[in-house]
C-alpha positions in Angstrom: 9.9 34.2 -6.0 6.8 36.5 -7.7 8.1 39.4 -9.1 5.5 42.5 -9.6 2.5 42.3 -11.7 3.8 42.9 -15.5 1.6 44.8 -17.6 -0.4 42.4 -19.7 1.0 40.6 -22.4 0.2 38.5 -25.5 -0.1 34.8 -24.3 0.1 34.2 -28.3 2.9 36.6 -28.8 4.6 34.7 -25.7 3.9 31.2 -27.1 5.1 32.1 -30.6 8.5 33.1 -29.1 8.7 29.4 -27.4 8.2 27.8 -31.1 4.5 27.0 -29.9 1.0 28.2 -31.7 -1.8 27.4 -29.7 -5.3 26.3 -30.9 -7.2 26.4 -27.1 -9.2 28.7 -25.8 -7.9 30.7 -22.8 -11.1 30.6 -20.6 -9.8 29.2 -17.8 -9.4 31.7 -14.5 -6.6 30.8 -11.7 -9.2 29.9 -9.3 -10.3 27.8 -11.7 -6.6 26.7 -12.5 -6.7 25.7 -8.9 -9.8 23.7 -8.5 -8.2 21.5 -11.4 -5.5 21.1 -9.3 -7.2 20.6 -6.3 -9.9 18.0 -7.5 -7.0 16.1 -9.3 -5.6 15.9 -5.8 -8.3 15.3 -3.9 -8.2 15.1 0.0 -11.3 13.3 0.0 -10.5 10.5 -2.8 -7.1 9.9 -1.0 -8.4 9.8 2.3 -11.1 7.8 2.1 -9.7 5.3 -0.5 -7.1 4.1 1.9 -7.8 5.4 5.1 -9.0 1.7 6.2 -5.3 0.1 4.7 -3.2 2.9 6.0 -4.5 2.4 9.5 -3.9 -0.7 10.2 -0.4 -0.7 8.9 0.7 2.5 10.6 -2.1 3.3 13.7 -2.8 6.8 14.5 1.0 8.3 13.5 0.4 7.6 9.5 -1.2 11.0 9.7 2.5 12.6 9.9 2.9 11.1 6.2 0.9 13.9 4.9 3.3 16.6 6.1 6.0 14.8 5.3 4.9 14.4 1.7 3.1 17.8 1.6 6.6 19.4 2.7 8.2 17.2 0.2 5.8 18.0 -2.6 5.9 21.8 -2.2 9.6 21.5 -2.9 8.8 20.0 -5.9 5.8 22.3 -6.8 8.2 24.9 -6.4 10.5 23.7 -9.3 7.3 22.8 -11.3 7.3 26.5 -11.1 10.3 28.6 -12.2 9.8 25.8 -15.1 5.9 26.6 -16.2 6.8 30.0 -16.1 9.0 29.9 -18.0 7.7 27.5 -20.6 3.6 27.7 -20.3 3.1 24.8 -22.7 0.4 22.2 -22.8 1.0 18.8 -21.3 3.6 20.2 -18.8 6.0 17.1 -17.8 6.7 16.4 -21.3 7.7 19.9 -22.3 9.1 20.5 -19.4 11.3 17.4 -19.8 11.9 18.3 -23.5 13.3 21.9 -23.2 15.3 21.0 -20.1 17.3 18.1 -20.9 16.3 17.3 -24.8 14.1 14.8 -27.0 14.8 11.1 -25.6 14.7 12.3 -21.8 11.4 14.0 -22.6 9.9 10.9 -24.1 10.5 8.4 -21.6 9.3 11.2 -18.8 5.4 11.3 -20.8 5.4 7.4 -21.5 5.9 6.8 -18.0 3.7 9.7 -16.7 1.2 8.7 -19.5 0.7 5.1 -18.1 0.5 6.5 -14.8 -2.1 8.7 -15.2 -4.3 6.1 -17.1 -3.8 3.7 -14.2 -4.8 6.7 -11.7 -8.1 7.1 -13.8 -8.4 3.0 -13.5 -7.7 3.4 -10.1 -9.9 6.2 -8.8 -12.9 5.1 -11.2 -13.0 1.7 -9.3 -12.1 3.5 -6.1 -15.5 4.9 -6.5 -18.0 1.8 -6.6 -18.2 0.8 -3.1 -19.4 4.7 -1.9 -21.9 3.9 -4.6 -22.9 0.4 -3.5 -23.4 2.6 0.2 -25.2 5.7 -1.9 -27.8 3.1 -3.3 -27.6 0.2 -1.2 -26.3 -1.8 -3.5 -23.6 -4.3 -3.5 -20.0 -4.3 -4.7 -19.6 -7.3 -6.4 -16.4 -7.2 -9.0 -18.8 -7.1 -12.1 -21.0 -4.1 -10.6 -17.5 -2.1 -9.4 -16.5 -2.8 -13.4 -19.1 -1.2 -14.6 -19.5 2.0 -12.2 -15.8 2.3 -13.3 -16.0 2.0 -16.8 -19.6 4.5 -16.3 -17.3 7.0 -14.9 -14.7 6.9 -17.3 -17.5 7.6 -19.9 -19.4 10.1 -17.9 -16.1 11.5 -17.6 -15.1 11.4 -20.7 -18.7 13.2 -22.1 -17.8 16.5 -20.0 -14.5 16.7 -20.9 -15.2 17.1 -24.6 -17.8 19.3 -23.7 -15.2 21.9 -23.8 -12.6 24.1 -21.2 -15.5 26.4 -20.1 -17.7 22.8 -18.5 -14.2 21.3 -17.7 -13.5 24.5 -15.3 -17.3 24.8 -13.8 -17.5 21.0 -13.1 -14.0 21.3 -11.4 -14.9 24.5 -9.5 -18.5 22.4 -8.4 -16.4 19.4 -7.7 -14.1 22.1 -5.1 -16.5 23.8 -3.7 -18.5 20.2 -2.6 -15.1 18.3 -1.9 -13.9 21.1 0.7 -17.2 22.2 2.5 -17.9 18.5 2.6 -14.7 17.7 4.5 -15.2 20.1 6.6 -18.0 19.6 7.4 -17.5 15.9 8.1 -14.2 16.9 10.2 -16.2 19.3 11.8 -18.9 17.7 13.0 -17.1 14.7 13.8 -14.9 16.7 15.8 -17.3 18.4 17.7 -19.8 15.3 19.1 -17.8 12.0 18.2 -14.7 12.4 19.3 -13.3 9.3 20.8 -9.6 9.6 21.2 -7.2 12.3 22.7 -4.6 14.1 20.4 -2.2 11.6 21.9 -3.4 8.8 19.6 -2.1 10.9 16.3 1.2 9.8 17.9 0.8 6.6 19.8 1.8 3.6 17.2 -0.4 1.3 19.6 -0.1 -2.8 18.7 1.2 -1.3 15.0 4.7 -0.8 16.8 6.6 -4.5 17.5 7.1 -5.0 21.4 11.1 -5.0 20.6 11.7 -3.3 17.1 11.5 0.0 14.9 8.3 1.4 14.3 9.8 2.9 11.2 8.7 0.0 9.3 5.3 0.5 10.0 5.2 4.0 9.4 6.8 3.8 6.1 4.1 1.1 4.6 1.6 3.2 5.9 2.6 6.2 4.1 1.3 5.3 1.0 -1.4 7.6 2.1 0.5 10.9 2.1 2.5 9.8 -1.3 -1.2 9.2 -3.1 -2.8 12.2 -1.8 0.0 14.9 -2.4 0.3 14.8 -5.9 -2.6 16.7 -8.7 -0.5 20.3 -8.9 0.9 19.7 -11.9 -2.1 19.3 -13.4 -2.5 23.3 -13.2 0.5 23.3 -15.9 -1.2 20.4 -18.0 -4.0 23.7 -19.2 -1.0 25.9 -19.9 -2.4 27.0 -22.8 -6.2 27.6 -21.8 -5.4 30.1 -18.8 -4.2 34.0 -19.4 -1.2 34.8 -18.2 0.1 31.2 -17.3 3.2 31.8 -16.5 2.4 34.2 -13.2 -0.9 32.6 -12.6 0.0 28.6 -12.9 2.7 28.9 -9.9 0.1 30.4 -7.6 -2.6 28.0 -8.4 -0.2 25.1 -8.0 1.1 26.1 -4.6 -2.6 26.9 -3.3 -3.2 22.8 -4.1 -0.2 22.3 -1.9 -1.7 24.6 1.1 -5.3 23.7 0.6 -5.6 20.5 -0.6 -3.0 18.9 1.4 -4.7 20.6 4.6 -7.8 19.5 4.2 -6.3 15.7 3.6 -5.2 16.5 7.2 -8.4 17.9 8.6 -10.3 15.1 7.5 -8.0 12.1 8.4 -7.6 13.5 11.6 -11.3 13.7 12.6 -11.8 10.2 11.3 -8.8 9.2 13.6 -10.4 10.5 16.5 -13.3 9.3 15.9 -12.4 5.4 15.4 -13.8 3.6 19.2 -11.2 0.9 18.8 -7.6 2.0 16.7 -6.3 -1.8 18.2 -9.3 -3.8 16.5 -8.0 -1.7 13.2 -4.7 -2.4 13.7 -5.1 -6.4 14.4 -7.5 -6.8 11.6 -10.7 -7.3 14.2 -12.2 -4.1 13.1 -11.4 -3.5 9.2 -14.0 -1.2 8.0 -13.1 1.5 10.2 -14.5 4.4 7.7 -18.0 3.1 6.9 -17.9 2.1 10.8 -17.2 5.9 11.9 -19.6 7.3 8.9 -22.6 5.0 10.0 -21.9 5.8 13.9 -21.7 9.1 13.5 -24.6 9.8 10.6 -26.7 6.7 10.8 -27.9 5.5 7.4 -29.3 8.2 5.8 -26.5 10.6 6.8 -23.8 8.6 5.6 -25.6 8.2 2.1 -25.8 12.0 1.8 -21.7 12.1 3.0 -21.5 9.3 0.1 -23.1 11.4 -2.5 -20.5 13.9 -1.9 -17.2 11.5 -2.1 -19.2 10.4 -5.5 -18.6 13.7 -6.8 -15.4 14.3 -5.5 -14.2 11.0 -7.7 -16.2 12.2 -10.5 -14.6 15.5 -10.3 -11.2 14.1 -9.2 -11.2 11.6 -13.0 -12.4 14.5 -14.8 -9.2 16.2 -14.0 -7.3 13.4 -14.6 -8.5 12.9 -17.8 -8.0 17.0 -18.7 -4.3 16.4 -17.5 -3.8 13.2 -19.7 -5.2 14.7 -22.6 -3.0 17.8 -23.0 0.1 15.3 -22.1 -1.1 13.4 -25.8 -2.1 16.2 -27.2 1.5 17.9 -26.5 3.2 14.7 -27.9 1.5 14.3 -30.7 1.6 18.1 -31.6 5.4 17.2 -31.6 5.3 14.3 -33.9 6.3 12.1 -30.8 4.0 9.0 -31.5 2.6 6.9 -33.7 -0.9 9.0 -34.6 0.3 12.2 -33.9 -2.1 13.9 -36.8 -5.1 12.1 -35.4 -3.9 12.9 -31.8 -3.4 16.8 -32.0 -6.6 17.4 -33.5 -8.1 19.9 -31.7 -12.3 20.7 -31.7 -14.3 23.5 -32.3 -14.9 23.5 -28.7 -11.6 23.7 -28.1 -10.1 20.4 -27.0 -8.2 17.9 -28.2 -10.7 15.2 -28.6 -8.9 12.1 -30.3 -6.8 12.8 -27.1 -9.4 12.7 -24.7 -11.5 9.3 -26.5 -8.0 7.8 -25.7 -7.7 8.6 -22.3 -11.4 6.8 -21.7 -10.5 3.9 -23.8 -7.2 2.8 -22.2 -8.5 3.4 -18.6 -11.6 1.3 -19.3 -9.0 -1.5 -20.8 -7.7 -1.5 -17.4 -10.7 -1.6 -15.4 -11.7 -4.8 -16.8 -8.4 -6.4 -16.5 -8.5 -5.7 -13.2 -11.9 -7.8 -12.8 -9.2 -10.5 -12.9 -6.8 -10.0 -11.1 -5.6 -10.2 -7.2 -5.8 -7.3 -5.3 -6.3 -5.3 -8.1 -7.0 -1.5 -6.5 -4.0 -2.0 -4.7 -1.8 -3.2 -7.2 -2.7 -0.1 -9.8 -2.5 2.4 -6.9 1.0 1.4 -6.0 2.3 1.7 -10.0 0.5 5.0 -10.5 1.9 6.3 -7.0 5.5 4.9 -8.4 5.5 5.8 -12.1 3.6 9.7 -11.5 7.0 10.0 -8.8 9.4 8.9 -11.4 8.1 11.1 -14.1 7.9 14.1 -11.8 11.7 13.3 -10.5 12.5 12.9 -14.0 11.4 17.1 -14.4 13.3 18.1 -11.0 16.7 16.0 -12.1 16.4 17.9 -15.4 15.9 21.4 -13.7 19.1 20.6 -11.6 20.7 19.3 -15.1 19.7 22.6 -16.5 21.1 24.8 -14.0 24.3 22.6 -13.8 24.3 23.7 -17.9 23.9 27.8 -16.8 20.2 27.4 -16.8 18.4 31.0 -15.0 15.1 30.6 -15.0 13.3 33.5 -16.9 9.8 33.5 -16.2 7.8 35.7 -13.7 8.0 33.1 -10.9 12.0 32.0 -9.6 13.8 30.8 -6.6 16.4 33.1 -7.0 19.8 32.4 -5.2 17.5 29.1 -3.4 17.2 27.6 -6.7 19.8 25.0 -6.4 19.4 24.0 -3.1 15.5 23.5 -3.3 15.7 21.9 -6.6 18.6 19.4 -4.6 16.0 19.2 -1.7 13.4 18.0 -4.2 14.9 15.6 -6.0 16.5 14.1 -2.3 12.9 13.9 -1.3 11.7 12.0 -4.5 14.5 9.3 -4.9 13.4 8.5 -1.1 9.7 8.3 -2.2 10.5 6.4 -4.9 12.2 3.7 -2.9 9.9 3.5 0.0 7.1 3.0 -2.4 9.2 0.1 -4.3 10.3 -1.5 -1.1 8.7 -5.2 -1.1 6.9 -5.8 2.1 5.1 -8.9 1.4 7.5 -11.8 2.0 4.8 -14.7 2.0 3.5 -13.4 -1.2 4.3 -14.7 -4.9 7.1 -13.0 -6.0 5.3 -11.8 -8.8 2.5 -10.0 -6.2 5.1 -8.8 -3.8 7.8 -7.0 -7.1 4.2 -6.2 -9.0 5.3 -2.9 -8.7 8.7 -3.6 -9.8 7.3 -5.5 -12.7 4.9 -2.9 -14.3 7.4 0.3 -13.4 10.1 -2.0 -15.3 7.4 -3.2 -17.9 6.9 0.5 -19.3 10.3 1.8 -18.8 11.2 -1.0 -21.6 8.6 -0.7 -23.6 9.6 3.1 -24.0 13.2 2.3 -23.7 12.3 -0.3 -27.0 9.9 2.2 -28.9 12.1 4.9 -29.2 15.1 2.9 -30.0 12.8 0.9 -33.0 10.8 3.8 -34.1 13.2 6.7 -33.2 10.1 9.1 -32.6 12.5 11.4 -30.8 13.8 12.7 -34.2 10.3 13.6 -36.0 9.0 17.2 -35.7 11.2 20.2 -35.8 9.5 21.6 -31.9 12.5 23.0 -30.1 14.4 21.4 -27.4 17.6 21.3 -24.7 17.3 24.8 -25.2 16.7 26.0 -21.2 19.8 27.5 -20.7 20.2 29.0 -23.6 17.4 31.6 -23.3 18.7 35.0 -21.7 16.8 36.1 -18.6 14.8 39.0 -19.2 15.5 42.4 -17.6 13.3 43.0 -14.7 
């Protein structure tokens, strides 16, 4: 757990001892560690992106996947870290990875996180064109919701190399209007247009069969909670550009947790009880259920102004992703990892690592207009960057529990103590379970191809990484240290 406030150190001094020299800036505060965090999670983006899907799979009791996931996820956050604390490097999963288990585990953990994160930014950036087709009145034809994405990615992309100090005030900005805005939204939805009892947050409705499980149901529904309780590791991806990292990072990643998954609650429950008819939903009468509760509730012009908030809760919520994906290449490529490392760790006199960042616009927008053509294309990325971010974070927790299992104590100001091993177990029980629910194939009548799509692109980048480093052997470039975690002696405290 937190130990005592240590008189300040030198985060250089600190960093040096790790093998690392830093070239960022250290400008960003914990609060502002935090709003990264909570704007790369983002209760509004998860919510209302597939709020609509979620309900008529599951009815009213899909809610419960948020604290299932949110308990799930603080487990994990937890092990995230004894881990940063310990080892307060940029880019986070891959360094974790590296100095926990060794070189080959830590590069398959950031190619798969890698991908993931540029499909998220895909994802999220197309998310965003329909609350802008309401916000202007304009339509959301596939051509117009290809280029609001690929607008956002480059707006995005603009701020970000801006510099840390713009990165942390648009993330703060994008905070402060994501959570007054949900609660305000809950709130006043709560107070005049509610429509159902507390009862309907358990009552499955038509979603249940008359003579089976309702488990079914509730599982593809939870999508929901798996894609909104995820974004605290991005407080570890800015290691390097926050004082004090390793007492600060912990505390700003477990506030994401209790904030950010809370308000995902707050605000799916006030649109639940405000939805007139959950069975329409459920039987595909009534599909639009958001924009139907937004428009009843604020008429036309209020629902534009509760538009112009999601917009910058998306904005904010790809600006963070980008940050996180940036420091993930940037730590790779300061490691000699992959092809263009010297081009990749270049780092700007404001501070960031901007061959990094042009990257992580370009392969996002690359996806974005492949998926102009294809089939149920927001669904499709969602559910690989859902899978492949949970098997790059499980990939961390197995090697925490490898490096205890080795004589691994963690050493940094924030520990489990003696409940090390059994939360790090609890963790990785709680992923592997994620992982499959997410995987299982629930569309039967579909192409194969459509129903294992998930399948398909988790197996396509696992082999493309397993192939890379078994051609190139990147793993053996660089001299950055490695499988060293349990070799380090605790400090005295």
């Amino acid at each position: 757990m937190d130990h005592a406030p240590a008189p300040a150190t030198d985060d250089a001094a600190s960093l040096a001892a790790l093998g690392v020299r830093s070239d960022f800036d250290r400008s960003m505060s914990m609060i502002e560690n935090f709003a990264l965090g909570f704007t790369y999670l983002s209760p509004v983006v998860g919510v209302y992106t597939l709020f609509d899907t979620s309900l008529q799979a599951g009815g009213g009791p899909m809610i419960w996947s948020y604290v299932l996931a949110g308990i799930g996820q603080f487990l994990v956050a937890l092990v995230f870290g004894e881990v940063v604390a310990q080892f307060p490097i940029s880019g986070g999963l891959y360094p974790w990875a590296r100095r926990l288990v060794g070189r080959k585990w830590s590069w398959v953990t950031a190619w798969v996180y890698v991908w993931a994160l540029f499909t998220t930014i895909a994802a999220v950036a197309t998310g965003a064109a329909p609350f802008l087709a309401l916000l202007t009145g304009g339509s959301s034809a596939p051509g117009l919701t290809t280029g609001i994405a690929l607008a956002l990615i480059a707006l995005s992309t603009l701020c970000n190399l801006a510099g840390t100090k713009l990165l942390a005030r648009v993330a703060m900005f994008g905070f402060i209007c994501e959570l007054v805005g949900a609660l305000f939204v809950g709130g006043y939805l709560l107070a005049f247009h509610r429509v159902n009892t507390l009862g309907s947050l358990l009552d499955p409705m038509n979603a249940a069969p008359t003579n089976g499980s309702y488990l079914p149901a509730f599982l593809a529904a939870s999508l929901l909670g798996l894609f909104s309780c995820y974004g605290f590791e991005a407080c570890g991806d800015v290691a390097e550009e926050i004082p004090d990292p390793g007492r600060q990072i912990p505390k700003a990643m477990r506030m994401t947790i209790y904030i950010g998954v809370g308000a995902s609650i707050f605000a799916c429950a006030a649109l639940l009880l405000a939805v007139p008819d959950i069975p329409a939903v459920i039987s595909g009468k009534s599909p639009n259920a958001l924009s139907d509760v937004l428009m009843n509730a604020f008429g036309p012009m209020g629902t534009k102004g509760v538009a112009a908030i999601v917009m910058v809760s998306f904005m904010s919520c790809v600006l963070s992703l980008q940050a996180a994906v940036s420091r993930l290449i940037y730590s790779f490529a300061r490691d000699g990892m992959i092809a263009g490392a010297t081009s990749l760790s270049r780092v700007s006199t404001r501070h960031v690592p901007f061959n990094a960042l042009y990257l992580s616009g370009l392969v996002p927008g690359a996806i974005v207009l492949l998926g102009l053509f294809a089939q149920d294309a927001l669904t499709t990325i969602v559910s690989f960057a859902v899978v492949g971010i949970y098997v790059a974070f499980q990939m961390v927790v197995a090697g925490a529990l490898h490096a205890r299992l080795r004589g691994w104590h963690p050493s940094g100001p924030f520990t489990l103590g003696r409940w090390g091993f059994a939360i790090n177990i609890a963790a990785l029980a709680y992923g592997v379970l994620a992982i499959a629910n997410i995987l299982w194939p629930r569309m039967p009548d579909a192409p194969w191809y459509i129903n294992y799509s998930m399948w398909i692109g988790l197996a396509l980048v696992v082999v493309t990484a397993l192939a890379y480093l078994a051609l190139g052997r990147p793993h053996l470039r660089g001299n950055a240290r490695h499988a060293d975690a349990w070799l380090i002696a605790p400090r005295r405290r």
